[in-house]
C-alpha positions as CSV (number, residue, x, y, z in Angstrom):
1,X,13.5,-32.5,4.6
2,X,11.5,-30.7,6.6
3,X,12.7,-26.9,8.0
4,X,11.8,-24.2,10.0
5,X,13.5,-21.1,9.8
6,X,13.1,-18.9,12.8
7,X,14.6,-15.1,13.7
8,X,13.4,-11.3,14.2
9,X,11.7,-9.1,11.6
10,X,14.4,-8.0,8.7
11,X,17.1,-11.2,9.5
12,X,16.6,-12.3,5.9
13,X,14.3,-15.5,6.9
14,X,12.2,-14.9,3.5
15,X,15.5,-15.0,1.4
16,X,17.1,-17.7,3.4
17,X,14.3,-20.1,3.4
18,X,13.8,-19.4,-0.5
19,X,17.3,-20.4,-1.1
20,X,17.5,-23.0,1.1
21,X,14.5,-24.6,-0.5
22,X,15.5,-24.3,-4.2
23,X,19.2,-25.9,-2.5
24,X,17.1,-29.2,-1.4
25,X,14.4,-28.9,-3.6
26,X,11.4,-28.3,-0.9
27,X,8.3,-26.5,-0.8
28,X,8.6,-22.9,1.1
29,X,5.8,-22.2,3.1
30,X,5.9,-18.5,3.8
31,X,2.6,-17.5,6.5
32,X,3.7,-14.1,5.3
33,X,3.3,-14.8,2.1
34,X,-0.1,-17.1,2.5
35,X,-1.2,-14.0,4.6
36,X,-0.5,-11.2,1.8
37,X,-2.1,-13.5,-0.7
38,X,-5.4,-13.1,2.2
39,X,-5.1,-9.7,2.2
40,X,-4.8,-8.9,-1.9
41,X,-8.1,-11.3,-1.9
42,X,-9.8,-9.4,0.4
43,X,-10.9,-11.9,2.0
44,X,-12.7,-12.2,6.0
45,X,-9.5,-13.9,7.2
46,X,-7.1,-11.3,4.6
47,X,-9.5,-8.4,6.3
48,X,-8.7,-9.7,9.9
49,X,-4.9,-10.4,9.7
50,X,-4.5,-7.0,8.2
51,X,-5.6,-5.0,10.9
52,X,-3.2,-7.1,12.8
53,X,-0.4,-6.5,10.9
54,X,-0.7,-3.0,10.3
55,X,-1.1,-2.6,14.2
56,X,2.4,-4.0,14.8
57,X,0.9,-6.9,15.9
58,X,0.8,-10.8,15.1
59,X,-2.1,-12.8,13.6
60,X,-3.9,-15.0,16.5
61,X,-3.0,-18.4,16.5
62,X,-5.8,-20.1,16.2
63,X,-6.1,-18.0,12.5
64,X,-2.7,-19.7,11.5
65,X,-3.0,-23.0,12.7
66,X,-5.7,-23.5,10.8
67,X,-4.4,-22.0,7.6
68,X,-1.2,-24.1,8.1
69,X,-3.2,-27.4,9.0
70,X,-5.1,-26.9,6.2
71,X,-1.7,-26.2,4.0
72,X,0.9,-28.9,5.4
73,X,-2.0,-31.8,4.4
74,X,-1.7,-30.7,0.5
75,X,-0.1,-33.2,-1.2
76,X,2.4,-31.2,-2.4
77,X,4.2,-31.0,1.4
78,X,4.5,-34.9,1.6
79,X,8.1,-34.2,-0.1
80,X,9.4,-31.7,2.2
81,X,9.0,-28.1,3.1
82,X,10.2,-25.3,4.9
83,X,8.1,-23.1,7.1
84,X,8.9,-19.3,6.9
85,X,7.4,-17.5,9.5
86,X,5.0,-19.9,11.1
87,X,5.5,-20.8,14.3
88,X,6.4,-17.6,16.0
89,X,4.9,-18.8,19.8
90,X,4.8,-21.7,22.0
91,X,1.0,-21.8,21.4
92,X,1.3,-22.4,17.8
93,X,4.6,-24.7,18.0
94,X,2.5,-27.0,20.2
95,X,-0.1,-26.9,17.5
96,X,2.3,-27.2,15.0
97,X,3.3,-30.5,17.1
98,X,-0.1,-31.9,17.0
99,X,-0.6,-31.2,13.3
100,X,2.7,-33.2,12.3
101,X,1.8,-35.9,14.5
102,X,-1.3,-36.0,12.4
103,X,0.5,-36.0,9.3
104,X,3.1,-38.4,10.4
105,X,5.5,-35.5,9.8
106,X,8.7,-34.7,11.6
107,X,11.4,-31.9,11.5
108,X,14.8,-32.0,10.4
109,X,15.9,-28.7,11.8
110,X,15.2,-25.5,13.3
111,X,17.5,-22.9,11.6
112,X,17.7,-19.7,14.4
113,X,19.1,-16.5,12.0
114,X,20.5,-13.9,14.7
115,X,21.4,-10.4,13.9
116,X,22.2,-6.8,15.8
117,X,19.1,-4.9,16.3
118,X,20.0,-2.2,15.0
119,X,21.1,-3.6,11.7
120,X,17.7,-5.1,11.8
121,X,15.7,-1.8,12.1
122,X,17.7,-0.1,9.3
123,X,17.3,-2.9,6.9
124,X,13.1,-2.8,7.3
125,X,13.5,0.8,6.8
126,X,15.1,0.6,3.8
127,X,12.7,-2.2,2.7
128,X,9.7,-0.2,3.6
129,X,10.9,2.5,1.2
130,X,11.3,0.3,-1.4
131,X,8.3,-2.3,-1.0
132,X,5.8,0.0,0.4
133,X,5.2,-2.3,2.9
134,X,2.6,-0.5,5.7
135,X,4.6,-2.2,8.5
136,X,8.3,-1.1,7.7
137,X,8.5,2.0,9.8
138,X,10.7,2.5,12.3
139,X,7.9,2.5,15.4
140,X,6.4,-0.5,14.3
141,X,9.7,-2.4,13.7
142,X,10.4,-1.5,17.3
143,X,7.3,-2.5,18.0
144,X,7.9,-6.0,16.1
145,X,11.3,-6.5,17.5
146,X,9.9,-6.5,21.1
147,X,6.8,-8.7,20.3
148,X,9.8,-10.9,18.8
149,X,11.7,-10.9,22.1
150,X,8.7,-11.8,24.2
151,X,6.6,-14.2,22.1
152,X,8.7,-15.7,19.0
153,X,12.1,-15.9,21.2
154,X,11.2,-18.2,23.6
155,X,10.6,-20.8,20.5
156,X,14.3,-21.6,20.5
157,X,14.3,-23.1,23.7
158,X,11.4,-24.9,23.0
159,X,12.8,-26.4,19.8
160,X,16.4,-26.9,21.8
161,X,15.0,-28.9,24.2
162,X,13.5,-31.0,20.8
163,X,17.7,-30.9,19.6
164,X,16.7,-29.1,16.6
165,X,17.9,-25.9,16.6
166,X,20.7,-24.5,14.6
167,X,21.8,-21.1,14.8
168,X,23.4,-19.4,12.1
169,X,24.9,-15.6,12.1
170,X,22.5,-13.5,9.8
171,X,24.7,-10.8,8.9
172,X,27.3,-10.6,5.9
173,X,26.5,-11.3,1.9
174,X,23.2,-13.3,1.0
175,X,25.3,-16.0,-0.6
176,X,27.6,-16.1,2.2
177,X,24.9,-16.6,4.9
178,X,23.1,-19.6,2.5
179,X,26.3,-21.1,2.7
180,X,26.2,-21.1,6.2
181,X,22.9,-22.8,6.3
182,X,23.7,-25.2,4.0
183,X,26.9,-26.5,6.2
184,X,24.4,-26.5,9.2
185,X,22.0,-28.5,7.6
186,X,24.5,-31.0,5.9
């Protein structure tokens, strides 16, 4: 099975995708994660993404297509995965296109998680206070949200018009909203 998981800053995508895989027994490919992994390195591409980030803003594509190309031909994807994060625009969903091709991969599904706005700002607050996270505060959440709206949102057309998308509602219990998922997917 192979999943993406799409949705705006704070709609639980991490913990959904991390759930889902451990359900169906699939790799989760987190770009976050890869990223913050970059960045604890210190590495040129950790260096570069982190200004990025810490701006409010997203990583280039042409930096994450290449991380993911790279990622998606380990031999440990060949059984399934779910991306997390990666592709948030049509740039890097057409590259993401090109790469499966390659790969003679294809997707299962496109989960959409939707949530109120508001719900979503307080719930990165709260994680910022907890996590430390340098991107959790309320301007640059706003600031996310709105590069969501105009770059990552347009993806769920895009993968509509492929028949892939599911949405599912993000808000209630963590088990509750797996469950949801789960009887999307099934």
């Amino acid at each position: 099975m192979r999943l993406i998981f799409i949705g705006p800053p704070g709609v639980g995508k991490g913990t959904q995708a991390r759930r889902i895989c451990d359900y169906f027994s699939i790799l989760h490919l987190s770009t976050g994660d890869i990223l913050r992994d970059e960045i604890s390195k210190d590495s040129y591409i950790g260096q570069s993404a982190k200004s990025f980030i810490d701006a409010g803003h997203l990583v280039p594509d042409d930096v994450l297509l290449e991380i993911m190309s790279g990622r998606l031909a380990q031999e440990d994807c060949n059984s399934g995965y779910c991306l997390d994060g990666f592709p948030r625009t049509i740039l890097q969903a057409e590259g993401l296109e090109n790469i499966l091709t390659d790969l003679n991969h294809a997707l299962n599904a496109v989960i959409s998680i939707v949530a109120d706005e508001e719900e979503l700002i307080n719930r990165l607050v709260l994680r910022g206070e907890t996590s430390g996270r340098s991107d959790d505060t309320a301007d640059i959440i706003r600031q996310r949200l709105q590069i969501y709206r105009q770059q990552t949102e347009p993806l769920i057309e895009f993968y509509a018009q492929r028949n892939l998308v599911k949405t599912v509602d993000g808000i209630g219990a963590i088990p509750e909203i797996t469950e949801r998922i789960q009887k999307t997917i099934e």
